[in-house]
C-alpha positions in Angstrom: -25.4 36.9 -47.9 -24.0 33.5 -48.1 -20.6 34.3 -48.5 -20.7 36.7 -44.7 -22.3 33.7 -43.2 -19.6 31.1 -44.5 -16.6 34.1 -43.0 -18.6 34.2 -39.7 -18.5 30.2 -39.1 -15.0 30.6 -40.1 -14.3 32.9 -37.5 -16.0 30.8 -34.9 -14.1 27.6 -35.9 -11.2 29.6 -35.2 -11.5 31.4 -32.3 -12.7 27.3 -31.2 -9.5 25.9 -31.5 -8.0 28.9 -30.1 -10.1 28.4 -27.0 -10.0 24.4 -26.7 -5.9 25.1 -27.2 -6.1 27.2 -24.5 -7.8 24.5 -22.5 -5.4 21.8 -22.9 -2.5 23.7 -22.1 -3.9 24.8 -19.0 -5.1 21.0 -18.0 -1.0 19.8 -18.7 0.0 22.7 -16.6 -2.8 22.0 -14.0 -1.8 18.4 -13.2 2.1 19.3 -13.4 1.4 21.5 -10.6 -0.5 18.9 -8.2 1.8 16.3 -9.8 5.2 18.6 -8.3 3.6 19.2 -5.1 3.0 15.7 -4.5 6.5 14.9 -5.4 7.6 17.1 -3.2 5.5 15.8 -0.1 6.7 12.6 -0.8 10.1 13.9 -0.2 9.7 16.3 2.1 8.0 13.0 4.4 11.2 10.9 3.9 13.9 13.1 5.2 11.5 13.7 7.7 11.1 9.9 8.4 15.8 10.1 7.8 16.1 12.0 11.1 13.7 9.8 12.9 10.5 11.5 12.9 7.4 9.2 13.9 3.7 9.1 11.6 1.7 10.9 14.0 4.7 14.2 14.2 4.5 13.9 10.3 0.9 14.2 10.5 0.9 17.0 12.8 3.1 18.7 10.4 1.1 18.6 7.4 -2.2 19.0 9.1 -1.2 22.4 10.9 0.7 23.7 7.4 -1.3 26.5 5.6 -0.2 25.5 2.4 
């Protein structure tokens, strides 16, 4: 009886670093998304802000966009 209960805890340390793995590489992948779409607001405002657009167009622009 021992010896089934040791395998068991085995298998549930493993599939628990399977499953906290899984986590982290979906947390790195979670803020490099957010952290690209920033990036690319950020640029997206300043060749708006090249060819003279004013605060309150850019504003408009990002509070009407759907995504």
């Amino acid at each position: 009886m021992p010896d089934n209960f040791a395998g068991k805890a085995d298998i549930t340390r493993s599939v628990t670093i399977v499953g906290l793995v899984i986590v982290a590489i979906s947390m790195v992948r979670l803020v490099n998304r957010i952290t690209m779409g920033i990036l690319e607001r950020i640029r997206d405002i300043g060749m708006l802000r090249c060819v003279g657009a004013r605060a309150r167009h850019i504003r408009g622009i990002f509070a009407t966009k759907d995504s």
